[in-house]
N, C-alpha and C positions, 0 to 999 in steps of 0.2 A: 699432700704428696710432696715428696722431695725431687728438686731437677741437680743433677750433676752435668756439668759444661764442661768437658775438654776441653783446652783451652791454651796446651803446651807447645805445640810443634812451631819447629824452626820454617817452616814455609819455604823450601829451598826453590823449588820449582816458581817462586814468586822473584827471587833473588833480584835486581836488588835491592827491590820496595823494602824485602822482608829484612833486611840488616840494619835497618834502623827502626822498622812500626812493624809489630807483631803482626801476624795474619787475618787473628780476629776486630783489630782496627782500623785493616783495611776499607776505606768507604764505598762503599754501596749504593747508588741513589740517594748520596749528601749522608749518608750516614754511616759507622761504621757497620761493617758485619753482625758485631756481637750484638748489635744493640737491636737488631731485627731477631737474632733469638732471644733474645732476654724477654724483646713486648711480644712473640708469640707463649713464651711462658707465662709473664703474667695474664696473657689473654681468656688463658688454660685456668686461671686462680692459683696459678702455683707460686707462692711468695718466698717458698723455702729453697734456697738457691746455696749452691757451691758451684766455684767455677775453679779449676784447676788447671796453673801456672806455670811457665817453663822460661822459654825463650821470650827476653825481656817483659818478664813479667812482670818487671814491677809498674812499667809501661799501663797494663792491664787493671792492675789494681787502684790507681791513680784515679783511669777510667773511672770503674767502680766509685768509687767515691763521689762522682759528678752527679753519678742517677738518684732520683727520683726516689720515694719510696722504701722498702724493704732493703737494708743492707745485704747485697751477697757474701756469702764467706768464699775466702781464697785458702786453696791448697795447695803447697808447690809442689809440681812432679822435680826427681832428681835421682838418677838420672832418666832423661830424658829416653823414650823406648815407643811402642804402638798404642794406638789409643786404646785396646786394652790398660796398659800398665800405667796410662795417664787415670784411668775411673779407678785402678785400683788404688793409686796413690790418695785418695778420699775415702779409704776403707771404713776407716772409723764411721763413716755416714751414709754405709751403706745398709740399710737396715728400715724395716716395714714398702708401702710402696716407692716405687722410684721412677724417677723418669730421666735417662739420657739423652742429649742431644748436644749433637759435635756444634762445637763452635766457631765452626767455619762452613756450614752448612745451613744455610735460609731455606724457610719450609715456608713455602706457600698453600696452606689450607688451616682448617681448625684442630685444636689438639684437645678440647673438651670433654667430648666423648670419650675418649680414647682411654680421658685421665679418669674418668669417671668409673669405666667399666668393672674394675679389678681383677682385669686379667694380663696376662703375658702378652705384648703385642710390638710388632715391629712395623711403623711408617713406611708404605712404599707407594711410589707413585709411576703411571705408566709409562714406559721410556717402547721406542719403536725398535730399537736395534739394542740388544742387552750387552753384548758381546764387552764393554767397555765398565760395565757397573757391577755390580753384589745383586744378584738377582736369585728370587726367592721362591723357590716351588711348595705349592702347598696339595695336599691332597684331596679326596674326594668329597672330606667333611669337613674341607677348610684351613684344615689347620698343617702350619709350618712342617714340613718332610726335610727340606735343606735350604741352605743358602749355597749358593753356587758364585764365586769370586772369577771374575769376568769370563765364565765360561764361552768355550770357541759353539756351542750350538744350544742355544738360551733354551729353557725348558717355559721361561713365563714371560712376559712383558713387564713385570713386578722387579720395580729397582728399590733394593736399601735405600728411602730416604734421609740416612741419618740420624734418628730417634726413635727410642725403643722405650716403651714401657716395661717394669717388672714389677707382676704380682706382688713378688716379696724381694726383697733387697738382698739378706740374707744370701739368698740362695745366691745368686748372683756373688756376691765374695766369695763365697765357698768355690767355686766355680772357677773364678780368676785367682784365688790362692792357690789351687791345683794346678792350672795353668803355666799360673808363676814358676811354682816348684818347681814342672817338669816341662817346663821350657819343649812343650808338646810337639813332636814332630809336622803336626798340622798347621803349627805357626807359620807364616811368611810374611817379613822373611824371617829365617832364625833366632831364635832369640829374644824375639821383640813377642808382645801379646796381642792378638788384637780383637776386638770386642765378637766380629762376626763370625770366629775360631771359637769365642766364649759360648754365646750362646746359639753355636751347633751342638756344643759341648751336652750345653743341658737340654737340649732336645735329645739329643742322645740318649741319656740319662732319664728321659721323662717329661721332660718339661714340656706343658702344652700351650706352646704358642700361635698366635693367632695372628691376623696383617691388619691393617687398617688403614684407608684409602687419605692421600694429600693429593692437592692439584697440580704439583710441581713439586721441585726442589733444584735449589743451587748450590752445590760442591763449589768452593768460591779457590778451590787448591789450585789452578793451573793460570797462565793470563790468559787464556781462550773460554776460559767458564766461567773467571771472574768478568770478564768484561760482556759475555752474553747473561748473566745475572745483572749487571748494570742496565741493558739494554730492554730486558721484561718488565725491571721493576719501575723503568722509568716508562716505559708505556703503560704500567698498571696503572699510576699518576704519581711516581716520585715515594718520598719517603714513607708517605700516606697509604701506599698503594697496598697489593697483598703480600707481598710479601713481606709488611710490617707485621704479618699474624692478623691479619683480619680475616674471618672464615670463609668457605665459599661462597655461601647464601648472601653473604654483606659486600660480598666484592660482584657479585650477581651469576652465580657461574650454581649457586645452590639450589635443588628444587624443594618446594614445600612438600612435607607427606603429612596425610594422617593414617595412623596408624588404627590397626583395630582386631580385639582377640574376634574369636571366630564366636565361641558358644555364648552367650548371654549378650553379644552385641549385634549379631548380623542375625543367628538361629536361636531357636531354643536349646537352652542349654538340657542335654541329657545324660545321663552316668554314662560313659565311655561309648560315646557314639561308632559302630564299625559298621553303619549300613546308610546307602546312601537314601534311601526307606524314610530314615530315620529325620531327614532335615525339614525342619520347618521355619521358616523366614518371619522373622518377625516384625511384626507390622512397625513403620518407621523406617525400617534398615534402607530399604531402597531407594527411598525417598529423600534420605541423608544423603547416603552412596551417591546419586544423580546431582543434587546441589551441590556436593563438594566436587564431584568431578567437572562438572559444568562450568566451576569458578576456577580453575587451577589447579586442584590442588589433588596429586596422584595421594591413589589409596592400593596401600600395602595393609595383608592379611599377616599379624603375628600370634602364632598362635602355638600353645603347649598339648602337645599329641602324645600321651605315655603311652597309648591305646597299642604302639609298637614296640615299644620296651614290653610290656606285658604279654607280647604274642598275640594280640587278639586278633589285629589286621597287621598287614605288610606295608613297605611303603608304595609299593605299588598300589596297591590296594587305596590306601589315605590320599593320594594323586586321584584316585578315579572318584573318589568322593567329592574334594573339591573342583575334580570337572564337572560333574552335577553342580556343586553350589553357586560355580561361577554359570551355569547355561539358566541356575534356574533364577540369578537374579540380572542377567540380561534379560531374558522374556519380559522383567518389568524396570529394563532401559539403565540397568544399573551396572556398569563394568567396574572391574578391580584390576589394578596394575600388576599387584604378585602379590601370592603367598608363600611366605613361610613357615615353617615348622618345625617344634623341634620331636624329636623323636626319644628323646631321651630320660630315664628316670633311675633314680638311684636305688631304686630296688624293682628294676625290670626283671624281667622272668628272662628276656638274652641276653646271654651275655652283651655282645656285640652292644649292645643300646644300656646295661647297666651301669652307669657313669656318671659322677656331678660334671656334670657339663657347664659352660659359659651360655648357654643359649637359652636353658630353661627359664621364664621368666618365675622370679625377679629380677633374677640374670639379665644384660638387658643386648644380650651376644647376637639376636633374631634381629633386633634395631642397629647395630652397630653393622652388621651386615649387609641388611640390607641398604643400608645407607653408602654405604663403601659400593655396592653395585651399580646404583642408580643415581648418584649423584645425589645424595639427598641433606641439608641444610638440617642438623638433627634441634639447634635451637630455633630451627623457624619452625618446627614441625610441633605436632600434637598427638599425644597415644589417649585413646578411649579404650575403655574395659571395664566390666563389672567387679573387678577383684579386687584387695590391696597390692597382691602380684603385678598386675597390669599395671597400676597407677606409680609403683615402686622402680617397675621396670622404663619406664616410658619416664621418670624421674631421673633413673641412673644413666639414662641415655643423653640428658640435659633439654628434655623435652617438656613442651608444656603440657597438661595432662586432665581428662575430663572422665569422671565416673560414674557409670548408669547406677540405677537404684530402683528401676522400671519393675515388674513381678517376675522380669528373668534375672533380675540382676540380684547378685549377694547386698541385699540393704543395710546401708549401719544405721547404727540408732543413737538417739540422741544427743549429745555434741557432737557426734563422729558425723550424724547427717550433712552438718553443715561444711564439714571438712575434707567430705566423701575420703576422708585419711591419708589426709596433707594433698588430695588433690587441687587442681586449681578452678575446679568446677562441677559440680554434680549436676546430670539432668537425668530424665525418665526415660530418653532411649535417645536413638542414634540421631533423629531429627530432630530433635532439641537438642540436643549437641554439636551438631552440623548448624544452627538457628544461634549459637553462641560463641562459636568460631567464625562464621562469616560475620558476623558485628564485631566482633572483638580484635580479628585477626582479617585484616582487608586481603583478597584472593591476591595470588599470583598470576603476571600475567605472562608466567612461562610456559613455553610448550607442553603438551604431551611428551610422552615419554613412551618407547616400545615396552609392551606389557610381557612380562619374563614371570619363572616362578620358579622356586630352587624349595 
């Protein structure tokens, strides 16, 4: 994946730091701005960098040159316009996936997942009063409905943090060269482009985007935000801290999960289960369930349900089933935190649920999700499942990953056995797999968590 840096504006609101040292290297807890987005990209594996130039920018590229590693390429914006027309001044390299992030903005959380997933998604983290930020209302299924620019009666607690992933790049230029052209009446101010005008655009248009949870963010644009950014990141502990892009789990704010599909790991897998009749526990499950709960470690259900794309059961209906599952693996001391599910199949019988969705696994939209819910650390975590789906999804999540092969589980054979197919561990059910995580992976010794289900 490619990161594009804004990186042009004059800082006026900074004045008069800003007429001799650009705004992105401004220092921050002994370091400059930019240099806390740069190690949250490479943190992400993103080595392919453009940062995009304006106001003393040659300042910036100088910079550049001192770091480390990976050369960034410089773009100079000219003239200078809104941080739309700063990404678009890097047109040329706008293309396959991408990832934005303003470079005057320090994110404090992990950007791996995010980068991993390959979908549409936009950074927001929770602010108490919206009234002052880009706040971002999403619908019943999650996904992005508006961005709302400091709306007088907030619809979410969900603030713009300043970086956006895109599916495709592509689109995104096409998007901002329309923009460009017709200098769109929804711009403000006039004239100028700016990114959160772009992609309403293409939500408009179709585009489905999704959010994805940080534990902060600092807008470093005013001296009242630059100096409360000074002031977190120096009790985080200084340059080190999180907001150099160290995730939440590693700054200690992440919980561990394990993850687990529903049929071939907890029940017997059967063709399109819709009766709650139908569930049979399999021996192990519980008994995993209870030792991983016991050490730490919340346990989230993810799991692919087309049984509602196809009409057979509703989702009501799917809800009362795993009320059964989860009462019937309490009865043997065994609690689950949440399940999820997706509902979704690309040749469902309704329309409504007919759809390539981000959540079907391999997809890995169920993990990212729930993760943005519950606080959850997606590299401290671990997905189990009997499928190459499960193991693929629980991969694209940046999770470590364990595959049954037990007489529920889809078995591979021979070299694939020992690879359970690219997994990081094959055992024969859920207790042997709970029996290789607590040796390999020492418990958390983080709270409990209130148990939710979406």
């Amino acid at each position: 994946m490619r990161a594009i840096v804004p990186a042009a504006g004059r800082g006026r609101r900074l004045e008069p730091a800003t007429l001799t040292t650009p705004k992105p290297l401004l220092p921050v807890a002994g370091r400059p701005i930019l240099a806390h987005v740069l190690d949250a990209l490479a943190g992400a594996g993103i080595r392919d960098v453009v940062v995009v130039v304006g106001h003393l920018g040659d300042q910036i590229a100088a910079y550049l040159e001192t770091r480390s590693g990976p050369r960034a390429r410089v773009v100079v914006q000219s003239p200078l316009g809104g941080n739309g027309d700063a990404v678009r001044a890097a047109r040329d390299y706008l293309d396959g996936p991408l990832l934005v992030a303003f470079g005057d903005t320090i994110l404090c959380g992990d950007l791996s997942a995010a980068v991993r997933a390959g979908v549409t998604a936009i950074a927001v983290a929770r602010v108490e009063d919206g009234r002052s930020y880009g706040i971002v209302e999403t619908d019943d299924g999650g996904w992005v409905r508006r961005i709302w620019e400091k709306p007088a009666a907030p619809p979410s607690h969900d603030a713009v943090a300043g970086t956006f992933v895109f599916a495709e790049g592509r689109r995104l230029r096409e998007a901002l060269d329309e923009m460009a052209g017709r200098r769109h009446a929804a711009a403000s101010p006039p004239g100028e482009v700016w990114l959160t005008d772009v992609v309403q655009r293409m939500i408009d248009r179709g585009e489905r985007v999704r959010t994805f949870r940080v534990d902060a963010f600092y807008d470093c644009g005013t001296p009242e935000r630059l100096a409360a950014a000074e002031r977190a990141l120096r009790a985080a502990g200084g340059p080190q801290g999180r907001g150099a892009g160290v995730s939440a789990g590693q700054a200690g704010g992440g919980r561990r999960a394990v993850f687990l599909d529903r049929d071939g790991v907890l029940i017997r897998d059967v063709v399109h289960l819709t009766d709650a009749s139908q569930i049979e526990i399999l021996p192990g499950a519980p008994a995993g369930v209870r030792r991983l709960h016991r050490a730490g470690w919340m346990i989230v259900v993810v799991t692919n349900q087309s049984v509602v794309a196809r009409g057979m059961v509703s989702e009501d209906e799917l809800r009362r089933i795993h009320d059964t599952l989860e009462s019937r693996l309490l009865a043997h001391g065994a609690a689950l935190d949440a399940i999820y599910y997706c509902p979704h199949h690309p040749e469902g019988a309704i329309d409504a649920y007919r759809v390539v969705c981000d959540c079907r696994k391999p997809a890995p939209g169920l993990l990212l999700r729930a993760a943005s819910d519950l606080g959850i650390d997606l590299r401290a975590s671990v997905m189990i499942g009997d499928a190459a789906t499960d193991v693929e999804a629980g991969r694209r999540a940046g999770c470590r990953t364990v595959r049954l092969h037990g007489p529920a589980g889809e078995a591979p054979a021979g070299p694939a056995m020992a690879r359970g197919r690219d997994a990081d561990h094959v055992a024969a059910d859920l207790a042997a797999a709970a029996d290789w995580i607590l040796a390999e992976m020492p418990a958390s010794s983080g709270q409990p968590v209130d148990r939710g289900r979406l």
